[in-house]
C-alpha positions as CSV (number, residue, x, y, z in Angstrom):
1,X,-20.4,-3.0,-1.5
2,X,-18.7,-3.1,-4.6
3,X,-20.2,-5.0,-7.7
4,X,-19.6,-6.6,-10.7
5,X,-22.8,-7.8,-12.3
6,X,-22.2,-5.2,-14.7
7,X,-18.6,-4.8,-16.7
8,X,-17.4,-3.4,-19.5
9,X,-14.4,-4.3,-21.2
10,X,-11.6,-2.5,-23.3
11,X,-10.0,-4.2,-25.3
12,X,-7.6,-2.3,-28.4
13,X,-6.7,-4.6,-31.5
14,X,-4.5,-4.1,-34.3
15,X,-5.7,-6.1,-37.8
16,X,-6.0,-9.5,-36.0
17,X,-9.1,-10.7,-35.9
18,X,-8.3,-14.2,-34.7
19,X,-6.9,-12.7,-31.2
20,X,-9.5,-10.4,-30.6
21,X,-11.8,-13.2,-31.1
22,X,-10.5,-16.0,-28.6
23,X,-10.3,-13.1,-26.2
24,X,-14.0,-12.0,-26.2
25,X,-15.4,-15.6,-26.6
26,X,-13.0,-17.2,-23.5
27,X,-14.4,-13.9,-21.7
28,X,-18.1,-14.6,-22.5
29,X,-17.8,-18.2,-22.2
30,X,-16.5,-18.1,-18.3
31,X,-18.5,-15.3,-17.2
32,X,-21.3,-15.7,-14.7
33,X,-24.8,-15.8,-16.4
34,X,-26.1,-13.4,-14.3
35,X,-23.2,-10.5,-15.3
36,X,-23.9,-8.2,-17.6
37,X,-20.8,-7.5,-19.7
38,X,-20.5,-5.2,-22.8
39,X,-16.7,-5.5,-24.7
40,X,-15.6,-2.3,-26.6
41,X,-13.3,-3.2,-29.3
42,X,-11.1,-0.6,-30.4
43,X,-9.3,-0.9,-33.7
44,X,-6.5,0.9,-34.3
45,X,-6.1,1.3,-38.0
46,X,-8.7,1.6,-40.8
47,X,-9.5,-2.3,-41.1
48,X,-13.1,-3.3,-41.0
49,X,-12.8,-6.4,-42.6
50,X,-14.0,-8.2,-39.2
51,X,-16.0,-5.3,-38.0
52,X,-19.5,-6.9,-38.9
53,X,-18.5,-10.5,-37.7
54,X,-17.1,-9.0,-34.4
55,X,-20.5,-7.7,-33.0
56,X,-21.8,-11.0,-32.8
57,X,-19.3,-12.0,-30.9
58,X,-21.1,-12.0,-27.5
59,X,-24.3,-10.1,-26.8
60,X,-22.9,-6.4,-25.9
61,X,-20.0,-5.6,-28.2
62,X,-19.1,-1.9,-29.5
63,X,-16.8,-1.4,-32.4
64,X,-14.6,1.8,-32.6
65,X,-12.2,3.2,-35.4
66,X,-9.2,4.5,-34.4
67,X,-6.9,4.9,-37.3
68,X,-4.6,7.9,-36.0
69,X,-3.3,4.8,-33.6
70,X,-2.1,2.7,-37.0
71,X,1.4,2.1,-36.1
72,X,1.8,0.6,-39.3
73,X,3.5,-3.0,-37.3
74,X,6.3,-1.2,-36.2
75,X,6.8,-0.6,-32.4
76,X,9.9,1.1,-32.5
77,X,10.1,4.3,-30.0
78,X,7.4,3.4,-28.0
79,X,5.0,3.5,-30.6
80,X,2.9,0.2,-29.5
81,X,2.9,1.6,-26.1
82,X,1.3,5.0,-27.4
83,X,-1.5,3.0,-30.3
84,X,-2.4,1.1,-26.7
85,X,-2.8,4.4,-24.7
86,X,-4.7,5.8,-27.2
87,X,-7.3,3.0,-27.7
88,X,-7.7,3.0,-23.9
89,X,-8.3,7.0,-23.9
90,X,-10.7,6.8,-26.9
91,X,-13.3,5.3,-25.2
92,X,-12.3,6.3,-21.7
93,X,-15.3,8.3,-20.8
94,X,-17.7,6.1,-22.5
95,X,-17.5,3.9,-19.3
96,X,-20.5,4.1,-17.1
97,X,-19.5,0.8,-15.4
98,X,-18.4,0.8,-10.9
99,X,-15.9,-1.4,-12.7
100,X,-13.9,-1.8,-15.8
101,X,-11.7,-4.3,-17.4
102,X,-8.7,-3.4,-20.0
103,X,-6.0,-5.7,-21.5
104,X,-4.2,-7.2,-24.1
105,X,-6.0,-9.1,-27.0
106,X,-3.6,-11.6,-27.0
107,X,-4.8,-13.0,-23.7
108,X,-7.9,-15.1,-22.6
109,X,-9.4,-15.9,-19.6
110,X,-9.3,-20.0,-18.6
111,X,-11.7,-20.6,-15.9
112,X,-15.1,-19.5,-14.5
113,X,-13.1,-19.4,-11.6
114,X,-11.3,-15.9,-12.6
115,X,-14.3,-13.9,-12.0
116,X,-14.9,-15.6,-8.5
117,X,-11.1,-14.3,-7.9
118,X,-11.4,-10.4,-8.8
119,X,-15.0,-10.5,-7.4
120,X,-13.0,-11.4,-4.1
121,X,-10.6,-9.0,-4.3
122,X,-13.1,-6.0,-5.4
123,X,-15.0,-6.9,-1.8
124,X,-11.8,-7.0,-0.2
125,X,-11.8,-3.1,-1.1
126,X,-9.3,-3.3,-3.8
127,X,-9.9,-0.9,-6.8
128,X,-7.4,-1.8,-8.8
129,X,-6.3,-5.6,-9.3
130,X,-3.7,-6.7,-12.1
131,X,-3.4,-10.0,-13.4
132,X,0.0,-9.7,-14.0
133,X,3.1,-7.9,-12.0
134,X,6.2,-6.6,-13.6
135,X,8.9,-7.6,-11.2
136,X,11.8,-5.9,-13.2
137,X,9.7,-2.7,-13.6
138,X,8.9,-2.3,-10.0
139,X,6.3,-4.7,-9.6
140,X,3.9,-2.4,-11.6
141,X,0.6,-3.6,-12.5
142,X,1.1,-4.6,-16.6
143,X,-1.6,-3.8,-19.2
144,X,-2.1,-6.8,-20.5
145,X,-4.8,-7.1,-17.6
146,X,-6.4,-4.8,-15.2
147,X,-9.1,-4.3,-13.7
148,X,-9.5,-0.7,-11.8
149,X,-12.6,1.4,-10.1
150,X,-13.7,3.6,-13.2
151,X,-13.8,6.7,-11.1
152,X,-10.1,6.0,-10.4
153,X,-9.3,5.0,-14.4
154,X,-11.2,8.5,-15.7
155,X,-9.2,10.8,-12.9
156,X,-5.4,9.4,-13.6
157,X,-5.9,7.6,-17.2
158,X,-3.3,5.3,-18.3
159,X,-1.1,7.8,-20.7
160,X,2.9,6.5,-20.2
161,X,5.2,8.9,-18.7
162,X,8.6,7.4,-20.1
163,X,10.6,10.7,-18.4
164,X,9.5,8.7,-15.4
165,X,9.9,5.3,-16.7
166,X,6.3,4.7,-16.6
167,X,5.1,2.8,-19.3
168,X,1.3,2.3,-20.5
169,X,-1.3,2.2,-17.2
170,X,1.9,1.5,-14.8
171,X,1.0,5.1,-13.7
172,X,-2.2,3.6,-12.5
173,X,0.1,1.3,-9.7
174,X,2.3,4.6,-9.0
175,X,-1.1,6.6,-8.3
176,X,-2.2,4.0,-5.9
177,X,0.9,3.7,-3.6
178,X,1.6,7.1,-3.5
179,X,-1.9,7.4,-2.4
180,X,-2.5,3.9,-0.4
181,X,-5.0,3.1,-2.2
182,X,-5.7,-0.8,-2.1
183,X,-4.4,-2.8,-5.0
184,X,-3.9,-6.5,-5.6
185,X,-1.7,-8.5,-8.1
186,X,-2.0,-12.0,-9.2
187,X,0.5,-14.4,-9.1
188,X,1.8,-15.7,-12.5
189,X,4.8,-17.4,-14.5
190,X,5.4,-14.1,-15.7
191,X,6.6,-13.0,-12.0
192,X,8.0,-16.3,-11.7
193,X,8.5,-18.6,-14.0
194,X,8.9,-21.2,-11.4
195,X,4.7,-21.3,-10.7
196,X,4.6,-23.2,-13.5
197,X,4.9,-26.5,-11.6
198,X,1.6,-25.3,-9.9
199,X,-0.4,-24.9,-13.2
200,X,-2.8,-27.5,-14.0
201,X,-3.1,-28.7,-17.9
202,X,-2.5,-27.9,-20.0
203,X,-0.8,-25.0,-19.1
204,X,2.2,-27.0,-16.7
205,X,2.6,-29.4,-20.1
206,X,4.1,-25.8,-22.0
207,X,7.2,-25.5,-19.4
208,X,8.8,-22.4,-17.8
209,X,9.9,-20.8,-20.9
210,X,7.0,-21.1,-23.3
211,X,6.7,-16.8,-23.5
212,X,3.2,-17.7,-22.5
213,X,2.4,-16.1,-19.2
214,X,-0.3,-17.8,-16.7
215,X,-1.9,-16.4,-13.8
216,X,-2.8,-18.5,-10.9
217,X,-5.3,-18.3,-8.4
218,X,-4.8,-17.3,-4.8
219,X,-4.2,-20.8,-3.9
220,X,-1.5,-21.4,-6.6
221,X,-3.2,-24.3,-8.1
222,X,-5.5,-23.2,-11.5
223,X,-4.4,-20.9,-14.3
224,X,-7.3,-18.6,-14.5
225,X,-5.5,-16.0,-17.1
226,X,-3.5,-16.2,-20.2
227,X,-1.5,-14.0,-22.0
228,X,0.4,-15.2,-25.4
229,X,3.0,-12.1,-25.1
230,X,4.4,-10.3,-28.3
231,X,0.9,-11.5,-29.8
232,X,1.1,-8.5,-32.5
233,X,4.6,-9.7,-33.6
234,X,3.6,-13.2,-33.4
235,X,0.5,-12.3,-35.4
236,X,2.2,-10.5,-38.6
237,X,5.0,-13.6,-38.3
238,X,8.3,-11.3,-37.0
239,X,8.4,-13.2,-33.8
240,X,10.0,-16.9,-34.1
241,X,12.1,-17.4,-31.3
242,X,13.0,-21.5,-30.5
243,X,10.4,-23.0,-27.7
244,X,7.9,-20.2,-27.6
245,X,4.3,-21.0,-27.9
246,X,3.5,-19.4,-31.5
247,X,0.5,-17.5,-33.3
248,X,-1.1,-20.8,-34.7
249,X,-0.3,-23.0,-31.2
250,X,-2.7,-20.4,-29.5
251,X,-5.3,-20.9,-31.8
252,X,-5.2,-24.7,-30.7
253,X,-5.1,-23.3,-27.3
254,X,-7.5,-21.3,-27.2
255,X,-10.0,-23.5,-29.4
256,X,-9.3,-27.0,-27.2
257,X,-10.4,-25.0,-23.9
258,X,-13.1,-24.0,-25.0
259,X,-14.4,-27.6,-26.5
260,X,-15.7,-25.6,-29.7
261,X,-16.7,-22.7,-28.8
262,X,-14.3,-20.3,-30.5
263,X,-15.3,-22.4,-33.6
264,X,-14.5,-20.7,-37.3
């Protein structure tokens, strides 16, 4: 049988401390006691002014530099896409994990109860399980949280092929159905924004169009994943759009669930 007690995490950043931060402390915080998890933070430019702070973040935590990925905040022609890909492939055969994790850093996780839910679906014989599905990019699997079987992350990698339309780790989604191999998506406001009736608080209190996506549980009744969305933008201040949760509401956020302990 499949296990998890042991997972490692990837998890590319881009100068912003602050996110990287909520993400590996809501990840530590909820994880079972007896898992063994070990985060590998990839930063993609030459900033190390968080480096030192960052490996005390949670027991296991590797810091990588990867400056050749320094987009220099501008996600024109698929750049972004390509600074994620290549975090993901620097440390891709690092991972001695059955299992490994990979996302966004503007996401955390919200309940002890998300690692009961991919233990599930890893016994159910999935190897790859998303938190979030793209409905207008044929339901692919989105990066901003996966987990997949190593073996099957280290054969097909997560590089985009755009002449396909396949954006970063979607090809991950197209590997699996043209090989029926078992996969499993989470429902979430980002498939439809109408779920958000079933979140509890105080994720329901933000409303359908908030930009901040929430995955539920099986049962449609507890957010157990977050993801800000245009974090990066939102970070460096070029994202303001009317009703959208912003980079200092997420702080809040992220600090209030956690009763402290994301504290500065």
């Amino acid at each position: 049988m499949s296990s998890l007690d042991v997972l490692e995490v990837i998890v590319p950043t881009y100068k912003s401390r602050n996110l990287t931060r909520a993400f590996v402390k809501s990840f530590e915080h909820f994880s079972p006691a007896d898992m063994e998890v070990t985060f590998h933070l990839i930063e993609n430019s030459k900033d190390v002014s968080y480096k030192d702070e960052a490996l005390t973040w949670a027991k296991n935590v590797k810091w990588y530099q990867n400056p050749d990925a320094d987009t220099n905040e501008d996600a024109t022609s698929n750049k972004g896409s390509w600074a994620n890909c290549s975090a993901i492939d620097f440390v891709k055969h690092d991972i001695k994990s059955e299992f490994v994790f990979m996302c966004h850093n503007d996401c955390i996780v919200t309940s002890t109860l998300f690692f009961e839910e991919i233990k599930e679906k890893v016994e159910e014989g999935n190897l790859l399980v998303g938190t979030l599905r793209s409905p207008a990019r044929n339901d692919y699997l989105h990066s901003s949280g996966l987990l997949v079987n190593t073996g099957l992350f280290q054969e097909v990698g997560v590089t985009p092929e755009f002449h396909r339309d396949v954006d970063v780790c979607e090809i991950l989604t197209v590997h699996c159905r043209e090989n029926d191999i078992p996969y499993f998506a989470f429902e979430s406001t980002f498939s439809d924004k109408s779920l958000y009736e079933h979140c509890n608080e105080p994720w329901k209190s933000l409303g359908p169009k908030c930009g901040v996506d929430r995955t539920l549980d099986t049962n449609n009744k507890e957010v157990i994943y977050a993801h800000l969305g245009r974090g990066s933008e939102k970070n460096f201040g070029k994202y303001g759009k009317p009703g959208k949760v912003m980079y200092s509401d997420w702080g809040s956020l992220c600090e209030s669930l956690m009763e402290g302990y994301t504290d500065d």
